[in-house]
N, C-alpha and C positions, 0 to 999 in steps of 0.2 A: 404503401405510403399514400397517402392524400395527396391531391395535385393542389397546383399554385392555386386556384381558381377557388376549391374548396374553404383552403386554408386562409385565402383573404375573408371569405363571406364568415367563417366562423370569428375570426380575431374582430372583426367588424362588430361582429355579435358582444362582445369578450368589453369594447370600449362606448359599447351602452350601459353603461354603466360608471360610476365615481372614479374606476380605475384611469391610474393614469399610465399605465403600462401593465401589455397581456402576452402572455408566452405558450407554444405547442407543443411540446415533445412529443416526439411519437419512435417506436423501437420495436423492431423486429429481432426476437433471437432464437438461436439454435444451440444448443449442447450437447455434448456426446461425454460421456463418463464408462472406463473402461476399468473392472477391477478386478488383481488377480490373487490368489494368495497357494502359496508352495507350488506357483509354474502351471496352475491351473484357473482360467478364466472364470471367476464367479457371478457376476454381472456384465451389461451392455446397459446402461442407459440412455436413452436419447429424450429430449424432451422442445419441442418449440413454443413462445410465449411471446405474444404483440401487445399492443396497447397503445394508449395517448394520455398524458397527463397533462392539465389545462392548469396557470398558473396567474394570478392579479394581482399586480399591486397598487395602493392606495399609499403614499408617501414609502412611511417602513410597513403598513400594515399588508398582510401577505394571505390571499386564501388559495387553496390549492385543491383539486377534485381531479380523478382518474378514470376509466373504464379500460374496461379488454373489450368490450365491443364497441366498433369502430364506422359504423356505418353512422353518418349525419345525422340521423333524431335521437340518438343517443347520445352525441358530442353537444348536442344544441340544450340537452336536457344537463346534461353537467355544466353549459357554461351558464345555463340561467340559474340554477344553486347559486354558483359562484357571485352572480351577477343580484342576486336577492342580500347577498351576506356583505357585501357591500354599499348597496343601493344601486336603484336604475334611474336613470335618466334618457330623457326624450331622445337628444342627437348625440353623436358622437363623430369617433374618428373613421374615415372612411380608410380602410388598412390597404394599403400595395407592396406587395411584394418582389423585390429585386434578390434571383438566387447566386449565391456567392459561391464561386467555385476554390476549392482547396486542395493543396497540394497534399499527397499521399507521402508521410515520409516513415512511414513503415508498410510496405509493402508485401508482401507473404508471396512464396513458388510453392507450395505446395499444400494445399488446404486441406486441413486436417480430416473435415466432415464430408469432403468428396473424397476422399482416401480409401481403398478397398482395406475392410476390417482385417485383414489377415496380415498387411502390415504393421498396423497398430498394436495387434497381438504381438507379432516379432518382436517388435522394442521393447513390449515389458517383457516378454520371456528372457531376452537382451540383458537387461538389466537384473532379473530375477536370478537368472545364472548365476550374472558376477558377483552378485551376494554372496551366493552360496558359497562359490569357491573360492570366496579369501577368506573363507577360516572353515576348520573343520568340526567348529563349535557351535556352527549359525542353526539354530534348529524352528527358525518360521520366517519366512520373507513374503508382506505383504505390498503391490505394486498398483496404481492407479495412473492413470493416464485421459487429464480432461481438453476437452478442446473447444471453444464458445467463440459463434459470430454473431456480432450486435450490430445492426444496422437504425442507424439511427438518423432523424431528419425534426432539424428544431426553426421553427418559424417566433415574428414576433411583432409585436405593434409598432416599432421602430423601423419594421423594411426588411427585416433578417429573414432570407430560408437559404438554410446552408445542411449537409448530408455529412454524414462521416460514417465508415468502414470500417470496423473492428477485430483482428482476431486475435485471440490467444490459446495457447498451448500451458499443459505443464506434468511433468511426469513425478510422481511420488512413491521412495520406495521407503521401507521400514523393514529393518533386519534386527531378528532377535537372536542373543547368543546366549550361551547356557553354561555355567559353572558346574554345575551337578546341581544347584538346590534353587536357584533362581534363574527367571528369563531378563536381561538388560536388553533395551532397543535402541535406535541410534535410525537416524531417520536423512534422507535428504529430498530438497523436491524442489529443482530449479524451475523457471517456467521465462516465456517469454512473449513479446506481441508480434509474434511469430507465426507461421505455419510449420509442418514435418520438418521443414530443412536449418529447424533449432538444433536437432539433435545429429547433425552434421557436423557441428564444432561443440556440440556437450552431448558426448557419446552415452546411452542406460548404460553400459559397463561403468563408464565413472561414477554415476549414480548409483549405482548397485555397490559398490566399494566402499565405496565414502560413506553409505550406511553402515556396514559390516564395520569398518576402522573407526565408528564414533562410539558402536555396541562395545567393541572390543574394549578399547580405553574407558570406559564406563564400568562393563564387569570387572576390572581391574581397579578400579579407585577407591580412595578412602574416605572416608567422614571431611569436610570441608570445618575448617578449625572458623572461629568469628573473633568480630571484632576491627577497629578501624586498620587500614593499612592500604598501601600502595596498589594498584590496580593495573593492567597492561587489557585493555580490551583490544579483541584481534578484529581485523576487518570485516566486510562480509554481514551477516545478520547483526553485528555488533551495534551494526548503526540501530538497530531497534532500539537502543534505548535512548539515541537524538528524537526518533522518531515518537517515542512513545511522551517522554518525561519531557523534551522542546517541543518538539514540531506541533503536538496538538493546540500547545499554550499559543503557537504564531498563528492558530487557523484564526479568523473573523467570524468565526461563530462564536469562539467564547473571547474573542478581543474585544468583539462589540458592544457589548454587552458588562467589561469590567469584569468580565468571570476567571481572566487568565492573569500570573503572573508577571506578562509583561505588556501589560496594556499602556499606554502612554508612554513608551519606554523608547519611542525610533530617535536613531542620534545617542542612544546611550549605549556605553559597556556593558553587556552580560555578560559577556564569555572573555577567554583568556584572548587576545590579541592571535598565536598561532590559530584560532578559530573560525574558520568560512565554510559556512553552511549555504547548500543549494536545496533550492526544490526545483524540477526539471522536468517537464511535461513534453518536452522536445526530442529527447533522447533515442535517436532511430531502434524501433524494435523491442523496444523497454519492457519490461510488465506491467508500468503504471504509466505509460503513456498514452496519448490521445492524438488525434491531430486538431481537435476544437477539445471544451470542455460540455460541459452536459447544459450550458447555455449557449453555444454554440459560437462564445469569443475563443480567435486563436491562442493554444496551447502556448506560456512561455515557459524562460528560463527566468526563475524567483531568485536573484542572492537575497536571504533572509538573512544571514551576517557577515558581515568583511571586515575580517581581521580583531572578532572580539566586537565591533558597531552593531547593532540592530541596527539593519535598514530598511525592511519591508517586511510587510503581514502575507499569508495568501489570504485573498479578497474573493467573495463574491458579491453578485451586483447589490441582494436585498442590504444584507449586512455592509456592504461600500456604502449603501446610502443612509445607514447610521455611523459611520463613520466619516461619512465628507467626504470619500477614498473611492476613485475606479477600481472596476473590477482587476484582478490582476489573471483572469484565465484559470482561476483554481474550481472551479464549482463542478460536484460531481455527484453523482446519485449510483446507486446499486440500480434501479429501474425505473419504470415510467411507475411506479408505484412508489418512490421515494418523491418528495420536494426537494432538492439540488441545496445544498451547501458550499461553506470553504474549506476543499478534502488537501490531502498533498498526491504528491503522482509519485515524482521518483526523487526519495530527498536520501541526501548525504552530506559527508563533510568533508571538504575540499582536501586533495592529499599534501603531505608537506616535506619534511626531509629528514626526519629523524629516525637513527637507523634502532633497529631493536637492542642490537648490544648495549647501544647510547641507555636504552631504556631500561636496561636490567642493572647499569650501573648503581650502586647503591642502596640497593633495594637486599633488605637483610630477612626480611618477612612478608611480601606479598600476596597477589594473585594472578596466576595467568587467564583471562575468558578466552578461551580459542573461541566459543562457539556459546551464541548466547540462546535463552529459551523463550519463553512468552511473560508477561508481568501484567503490573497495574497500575494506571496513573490519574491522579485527581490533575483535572488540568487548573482548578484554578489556585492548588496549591504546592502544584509543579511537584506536590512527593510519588514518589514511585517504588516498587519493589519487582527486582524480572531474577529470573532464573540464568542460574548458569547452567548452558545444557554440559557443555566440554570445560573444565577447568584443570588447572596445573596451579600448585607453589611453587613460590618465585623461594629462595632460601640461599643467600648468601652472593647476590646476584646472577644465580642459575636455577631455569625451568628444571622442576625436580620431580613429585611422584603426582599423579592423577589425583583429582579430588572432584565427590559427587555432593548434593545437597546445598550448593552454595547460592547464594542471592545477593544482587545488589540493593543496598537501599539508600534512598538521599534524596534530594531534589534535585529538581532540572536547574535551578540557576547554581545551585549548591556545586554539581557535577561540572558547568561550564566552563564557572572559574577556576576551578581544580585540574583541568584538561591542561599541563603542561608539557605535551611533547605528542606530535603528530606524523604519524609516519610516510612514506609514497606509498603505500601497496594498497590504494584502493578499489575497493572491491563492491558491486552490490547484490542482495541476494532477495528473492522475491518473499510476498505476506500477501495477506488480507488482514486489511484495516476496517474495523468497525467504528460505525459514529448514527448518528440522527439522522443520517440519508441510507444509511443502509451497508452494506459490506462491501469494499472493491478492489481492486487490486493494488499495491504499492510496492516500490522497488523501497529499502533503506542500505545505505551504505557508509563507509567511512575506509580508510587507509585503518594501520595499527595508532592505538591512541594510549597514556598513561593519563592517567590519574591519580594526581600525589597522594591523594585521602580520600577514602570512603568508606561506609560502613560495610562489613560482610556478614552476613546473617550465614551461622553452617550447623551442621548437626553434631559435630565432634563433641566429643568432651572432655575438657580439659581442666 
């Protein structure tokens, strides 16, 4: 990492120029990638990558330039680009740098990448096992195990140099099971901003299970019948579809812009009153936590709705200043090779009290999601379409036989108001989110949730 001393003489360089604010990132990282398939090690990846991405801005206007190499007439050579695309000017701000210290609230015992490999091996053989042996049908179980430290230190024309500490962990198993004529897979892969001692309280054997019992219910299910009808999405991944079909529409990268469907909308109803959605950068240990963001303001806790209100966007700073709006701690990049946006960290919706029997009351034709898959969403017309990975019919208000092929489709404010009954069992389950800064990690969650109406897209034919 660059010292203070450096980092003032270059941002010095950075406000010779029209800019009237200049930013440093700089990041050191390490990865280790472990993959195994039928109990034997196929791979070892490791890989390290550094870098500095230099950032300007002129009101809203934004230019941005990177390098991997990092010695000073390379950095002095990217900020004068930067400083040409602009304009230069004679004098400028003379930058001082005051370093802010921060509190570590996710702390790691046991660091993955100083770990001797033979451990690491154990856990997936660990979990590879217990695939195998909850069913005598599992005929391939594939097992990966990644572990990544980011170190990172953001300066800026404002006074700012502040450091942050990164790690995370996350194990992925995939079991396939065999009828006679086809292979079904069924997949889990928790993770967290953890070291080894995650898998203290989320044992590979449960991993290894929970694969095998999602193949299992899968090779057994039928065609997914379509058409509107009652919905019960189960906790856990479930929240991906807040995450996908809301949460992108609340980023300020397309609020700013008019691009999302609820831009000028704070102080209004969207969603049903049982509705309170969090984004939560704070969350000790999280998958999508930080202790700063990727501009180096402290991580908060966002309610983005209470009780059915819009109350807040995630903000970052470029896009807060075409909005009138402080940052609110959301801006996040995949690396020093992305420009930093407004990402989410760990978003969910707040749990409530409605028991599931409540939920099946009534319901003469439904769907159960236990377990959602991946989809698609236009955020600025909030429609979506995602996969049910695990589903059940709801028939007569009872969970009845397995059903494969099913999809939700609707829109994000369409789904919102629809969300009439919210349960306590919340739950969150890790992703990667892709957007404009690049891919990162995010936690999405929810408790059990109904949905009076929606479309189901299935393969049946009826």
């Amino acid at each position: 990492m660059l010292k203070k001393e450096q980092l003032e003489e270059l941002l010095t360089l950075c406000m010779r120029s029209e800019a009237d604010f200049a930013e440093i990132f700089e990041e050191d990282t390490n990865k280790e990638s472990i993959s195994m398939l039928n109990q034997v090690v196929e791979g070892v990846d490791r890989s390290q990558s550094s870098g500095v991405g230099i950032r300007l801005y002129k009101g809203v206007q934004s230019v941005y330039g990177y390098t991997d190499i990092e010695d000073m007439d390379s950095l002095k050579n990217v900020i004068a680009d930067l400083v040409d695309a602009l304009g230069p000017k004679d004098e400028g701000v003379k930058v001082q740098l005051k370093e802010e210290k921060i509190e570590d609230k996710h702390p790691i015992r046991i660091d993955p990448l100083a770990s001797p490999l033979q451990e690491k091996v154990d856990l997936l053989m660990e979990g590879s096992q217990a695939a195998y042996e909850a069913s005598e049908k599992v005929e391939k179980v594939s097992a990966s195990l990644a572990s990544v430290h980011q170190k990172v230190q953001i300066s800026n024309s404002n006074g700012r140099l502040v450091q942050d500490d990164r790690h995370r962990v996350r194990m992925a198993i995939s079991s396939y099971v065999s009828d006679g004529k086809t292979l079904q897979s069924g997949a889990c892969s928790p993770g967290g901003s953890m070291g080894l001692e995650f898998f203290e309280t989320t044992s590979p054997s449960s991993i290894g299970k929970e694969a095998t019992r999602i193949a299992l219910v899968l090779s057994q299910a039928k065609p997914c019948p379509s058409g509107k009808m009652p919905v019960i999405i189960d906790n856990g991944f479930g929240g991906v579809i807040f995450h996908e079909a809301c949460g992108h529409s609340l980023e300020a990268t397309a609020v700013a812009k008019n691009q999302s469907v609820f831009a000028n909308k704070l102080g209004e109803q969207i969603a049903n009153e049982k509705v309170t959605a969090i984004d939560d950068g704070t969350i000790p240990n999280a998958w999508g936590s930080q202790n700063i963001d990727d501009e180096g303001n402290p991580q908060q806790r966002r309610v983005l709705i209470d009780h059915g209100i819009l109350k807040s966007y995630m903000i970052d700073t470029l896009n807060g200043r075409r909005m009138g709006m402080a940052s609110s701690g959301s801006s996040r990049r995949q690396s020093y090779k992305y420009e930093p946006t407004s990402r989410m960290s760990n978003t969910y919706i707040a749990p409530g009290t409605d028991t599931l029997e409540d939920m099946l009351k009534g319901i003469e034709r439904g769907l159960y999601a236990k377990k959602m898959g991946g989809g698609s969403v236009n955020p600025q017309t909030g429609e979506f379409n995602f996969a049910v990975q695990e589903g059940y019919m709801i028939e007569n208000g009872k969970i009845t036989d397995p059903v494969k092929g099913a999809s939700l489709i609707g829109t994000g404010q369409e789904i919102l108001m629809n969300i009439d009954m919210v349960g306590d069992n919340l739950e969150r389950a890790q992703g990667m989110c892709g957007s404009i800064s690049g891919s990162i990690p995010t936690d999405v969650g929810q408790p059990r949730l109904r949905v009076k109406e929606i479309t189901v897209g299935g393969t049946a034919n009826e």
